[in-house]
C-alpha atoms as one frame of an Amber mdcrd trajectory, in Angstrom:
protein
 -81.728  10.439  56.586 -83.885  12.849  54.490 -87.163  11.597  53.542 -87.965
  11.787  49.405 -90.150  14.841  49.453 -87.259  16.842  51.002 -84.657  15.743
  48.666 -87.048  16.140  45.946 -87.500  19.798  46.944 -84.422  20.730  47.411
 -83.333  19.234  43.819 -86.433  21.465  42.670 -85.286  24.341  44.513 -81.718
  24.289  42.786 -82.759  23.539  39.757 -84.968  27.440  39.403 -81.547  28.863
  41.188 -79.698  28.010  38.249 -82.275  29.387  36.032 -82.097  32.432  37.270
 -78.137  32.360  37.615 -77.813  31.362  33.571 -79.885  34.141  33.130 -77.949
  36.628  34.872 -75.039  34.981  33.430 -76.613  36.237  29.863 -77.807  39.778
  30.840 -74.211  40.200  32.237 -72.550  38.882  28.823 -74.823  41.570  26.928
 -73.730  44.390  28.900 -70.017  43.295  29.188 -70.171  43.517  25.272 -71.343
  46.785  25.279 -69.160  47.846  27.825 -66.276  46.631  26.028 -67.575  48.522
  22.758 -67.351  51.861  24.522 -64.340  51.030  25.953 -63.305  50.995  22.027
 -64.746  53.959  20.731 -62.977  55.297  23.660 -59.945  54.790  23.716 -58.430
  56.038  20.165 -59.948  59.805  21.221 -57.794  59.128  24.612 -54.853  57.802
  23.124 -54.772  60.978  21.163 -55.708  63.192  23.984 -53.394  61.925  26.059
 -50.290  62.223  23.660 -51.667  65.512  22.552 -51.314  66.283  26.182 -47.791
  64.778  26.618 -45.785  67.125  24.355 -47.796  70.231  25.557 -46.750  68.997
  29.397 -43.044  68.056  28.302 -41.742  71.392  28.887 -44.266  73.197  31.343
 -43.562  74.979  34.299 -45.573  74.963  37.214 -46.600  78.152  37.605 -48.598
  77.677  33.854 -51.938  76.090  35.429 -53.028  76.227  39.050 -54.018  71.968
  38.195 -50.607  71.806  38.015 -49.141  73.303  41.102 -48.150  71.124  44.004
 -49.246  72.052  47.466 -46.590  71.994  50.010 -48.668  71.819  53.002 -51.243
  69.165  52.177 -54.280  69.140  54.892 -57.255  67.494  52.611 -57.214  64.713
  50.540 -60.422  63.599  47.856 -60.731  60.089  47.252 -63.002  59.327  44.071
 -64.139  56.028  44.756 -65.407  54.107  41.507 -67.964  51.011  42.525 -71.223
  49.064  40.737 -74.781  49.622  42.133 -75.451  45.929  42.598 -74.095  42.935
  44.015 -73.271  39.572  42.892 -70.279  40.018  41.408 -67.813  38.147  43.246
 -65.416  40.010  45.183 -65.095  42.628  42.610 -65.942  45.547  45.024 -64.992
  44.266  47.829 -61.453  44.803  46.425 -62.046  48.200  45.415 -63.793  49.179
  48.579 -60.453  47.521  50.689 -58.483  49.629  48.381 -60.188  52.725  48.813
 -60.829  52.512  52.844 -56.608  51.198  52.883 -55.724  54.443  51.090 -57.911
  56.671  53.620 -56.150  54.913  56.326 -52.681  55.754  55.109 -53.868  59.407
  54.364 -55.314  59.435  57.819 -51.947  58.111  59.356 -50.151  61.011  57.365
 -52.119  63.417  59.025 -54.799  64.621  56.544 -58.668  64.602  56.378 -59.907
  62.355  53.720 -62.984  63.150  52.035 -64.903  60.395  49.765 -66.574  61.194
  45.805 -68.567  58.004  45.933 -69.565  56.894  42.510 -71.836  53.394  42.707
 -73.731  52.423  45.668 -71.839  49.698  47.116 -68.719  51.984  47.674 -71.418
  54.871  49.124 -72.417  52.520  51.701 -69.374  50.708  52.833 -67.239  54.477
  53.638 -70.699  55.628  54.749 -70.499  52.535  57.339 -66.676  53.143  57.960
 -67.598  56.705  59.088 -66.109  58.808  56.406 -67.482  62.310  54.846 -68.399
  61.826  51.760 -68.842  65.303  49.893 -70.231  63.947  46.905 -72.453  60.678
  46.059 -73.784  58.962  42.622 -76.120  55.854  42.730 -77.915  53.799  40.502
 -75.979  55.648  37.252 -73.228  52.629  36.665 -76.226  51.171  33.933 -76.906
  54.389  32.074 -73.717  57.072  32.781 -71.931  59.119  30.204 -69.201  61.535
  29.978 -72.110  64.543  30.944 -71.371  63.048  34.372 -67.628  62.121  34.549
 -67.698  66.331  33.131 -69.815  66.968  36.014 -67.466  64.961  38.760 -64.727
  66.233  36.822 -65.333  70.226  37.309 -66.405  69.406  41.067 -62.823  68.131
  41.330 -61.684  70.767  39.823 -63.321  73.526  41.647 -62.812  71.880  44.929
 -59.135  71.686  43.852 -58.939  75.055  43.079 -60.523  76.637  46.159 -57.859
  75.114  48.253 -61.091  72.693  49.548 -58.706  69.566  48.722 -55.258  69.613
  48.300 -55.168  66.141  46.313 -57.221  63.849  44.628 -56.845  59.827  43.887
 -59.041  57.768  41.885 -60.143  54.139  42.909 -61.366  52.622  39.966 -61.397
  48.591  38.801 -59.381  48.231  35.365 -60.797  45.700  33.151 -57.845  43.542
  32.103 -59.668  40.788  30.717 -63.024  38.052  31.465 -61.038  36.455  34.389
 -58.951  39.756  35.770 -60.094  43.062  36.826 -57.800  44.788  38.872 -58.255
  48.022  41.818 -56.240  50.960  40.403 -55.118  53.619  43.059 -54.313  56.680
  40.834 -53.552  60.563  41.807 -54.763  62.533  39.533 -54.804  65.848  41.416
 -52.008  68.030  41.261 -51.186  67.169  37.426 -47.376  66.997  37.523 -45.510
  67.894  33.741 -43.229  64.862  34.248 -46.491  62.428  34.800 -48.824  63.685
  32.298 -45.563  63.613  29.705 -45.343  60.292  30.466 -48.653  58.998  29.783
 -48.119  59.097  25.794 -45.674  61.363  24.136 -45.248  61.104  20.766 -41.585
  62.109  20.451 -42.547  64.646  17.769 -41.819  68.649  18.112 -44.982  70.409
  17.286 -45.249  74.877  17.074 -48.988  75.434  19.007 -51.452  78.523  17.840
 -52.118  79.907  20.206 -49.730  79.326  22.979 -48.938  76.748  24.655 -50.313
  77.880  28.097 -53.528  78.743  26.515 -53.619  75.315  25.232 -52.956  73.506
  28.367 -55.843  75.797  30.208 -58.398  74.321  28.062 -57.027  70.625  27.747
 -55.604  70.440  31.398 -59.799  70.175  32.776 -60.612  68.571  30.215 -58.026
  65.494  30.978 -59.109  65.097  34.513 -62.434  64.659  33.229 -61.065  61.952
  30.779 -59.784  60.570  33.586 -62.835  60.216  35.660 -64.830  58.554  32.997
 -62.033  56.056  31.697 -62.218  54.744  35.358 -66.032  54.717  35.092 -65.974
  52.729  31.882 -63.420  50.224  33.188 -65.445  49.830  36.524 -68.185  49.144
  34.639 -66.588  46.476  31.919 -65.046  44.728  34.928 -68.503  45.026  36.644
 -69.823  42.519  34.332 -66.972  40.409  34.231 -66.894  39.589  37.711 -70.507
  39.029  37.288 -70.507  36.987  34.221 -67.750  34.636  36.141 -69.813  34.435
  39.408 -72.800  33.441  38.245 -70.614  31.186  35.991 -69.375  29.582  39.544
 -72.758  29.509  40.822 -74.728  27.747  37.892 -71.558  25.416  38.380 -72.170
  24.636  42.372 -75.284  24.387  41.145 -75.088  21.460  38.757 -72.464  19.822
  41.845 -75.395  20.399  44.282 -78.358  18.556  41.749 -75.687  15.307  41.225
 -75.308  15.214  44.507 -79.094  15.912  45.938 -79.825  13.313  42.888 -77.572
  10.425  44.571 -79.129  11.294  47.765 -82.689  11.177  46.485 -81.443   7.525
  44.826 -79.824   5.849  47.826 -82.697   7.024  50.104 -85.090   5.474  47.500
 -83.293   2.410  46.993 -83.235   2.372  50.739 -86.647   2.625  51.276 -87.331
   0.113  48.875 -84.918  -2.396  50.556 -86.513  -1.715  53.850 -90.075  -2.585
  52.393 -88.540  -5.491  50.819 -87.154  -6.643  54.078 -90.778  -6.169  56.037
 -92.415  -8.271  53.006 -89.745 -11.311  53.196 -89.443 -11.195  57.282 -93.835
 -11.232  57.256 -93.415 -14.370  54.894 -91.002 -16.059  56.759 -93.527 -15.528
  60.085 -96.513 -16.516  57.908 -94.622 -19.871  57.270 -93.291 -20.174  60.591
């Protein structure tokens, strides 16, 4: 059986872990709300964009855009891959990474060379470990990113797409569903077909465009992949600190189970020493008398 001091310790010991886990648990809450608040500016300008985007793609051919032409011999595949910088969020990227490397195995099986936009550090160094090229690499921006750098990852897309470099491009990116869901989205968003990006939001309304049409969709067609890009970056990151926020809610909780229990240890082993004093005082009395 332990002795006291050990017990004692160890009660110590898991008492400062939840400390710091309850505080992680409230730097995690902070962020999540401010996540969520950008999600909310966000979304009414996408909303728009998107149906904006919907009746200019209804009708469009595609020989309008080169972003919208398909490729019939595909040889080169870009995954984006979406992650956090830091740990200790449950299996959050874990799922997204299994995701990601599942996708580059199918693409692999289909005969293609898959190449890897890592954005966060934990996805960098999990297809860095699985042995993948990775053209492109952000780390340590999931805290402080804007859309300068989903524009940035955007055109790179873009240009890579357009100089025959990749013939298709998927997004990996965790959607933030709500506190106790965040969910891996695989998403192609390289070659834009008319029928998909009609379907995003369409308003149903007929609309006459100055200027054209076509010169419409060449300035909004780059700009929705970029939209793209950083609607999976803020959802990565709201879900970051949701899976974050419940971890360290799980651990503060093993935490308290760990103290009762340490604390009924430390009890029984004191009552047990006490009894076994007890004993040695009665059994020297009864010799005294004897």
């Amino acid at each position: 059986m332990a002795s006291l001091r050990d017990v004692k310790t160890k009660i110590g010991a898991i008492k400062k872990t939840k400390q710091i886990t309850k505080a992680m648990n409230m730097v995690a809450s902070a962020k999540l709300r401010n996540a969520q608040s950008r999600i909310e500016r966000f979304k009414p300008y996408a909303q728009k964009f998107f149906e904006m985007l919907g009746d200019l793609a209804a009708g469009a051919d595609e020989s309008v855009h080169p972003l919208l032409a398909k490729r019939e011999e595909k040889k080169t595949v870009g995954i984006v891959l979406v992650t956090s910088d830091r740990g200790l969020c449950g299996s959050f990227n874990v799922n997204l990474i299994k995701a990601g490397l599942k996708l580059a195995k199918e693409k692999q099986a289909q005969g293609l060379n898959v190449k890897f936009y890592c954005v966060g550090k934990k996805g960098r160094d999990a297809v860095r470990k699985a042995e993948y090229e990775i053209l492109v690499q952000y780390r340590d921006v999931m805290n402080s990113f804007d859309f300068t750098l989903a524009s940035k990852l955007g055109q790179e897309l873009i240009n890579s797409f357009l100089d025959a470099t990749l013939d298709e491009v998927v997004l990996v990116y965790g959607e933030f569903i709500s506190m106790a869901r965040q969910v891996p989205v695989v998403q192609s968003i390289l070659p834009i077909s008319g029928e998909q990006a009609a379907e995003v939001k369409s308003s149903g309304k007929e609309y006459v465009y100055e200027p054209s049409v076509e010169g419409l969709l060449a300035e909004l067609l780059p700009r929705f992949i970029k939209v793209q890009v950083y609607r999976g970056m803020l959802d990565t990151s709201a879900s970051e600190h949701a899976a974050r926020m419940s971890a360290m809610n799980n651990a503060t909780r093993a935490c308290d189970d760990m103290t009762n229990a340490l604390t009924l240890l430390y009890n029984k082993t004191r009552q047990a020493s006490i009894t076994r004093d007890l004993m040695d005082i009665v059994g020297g009395a009864e010799a005294l008398k004897g």
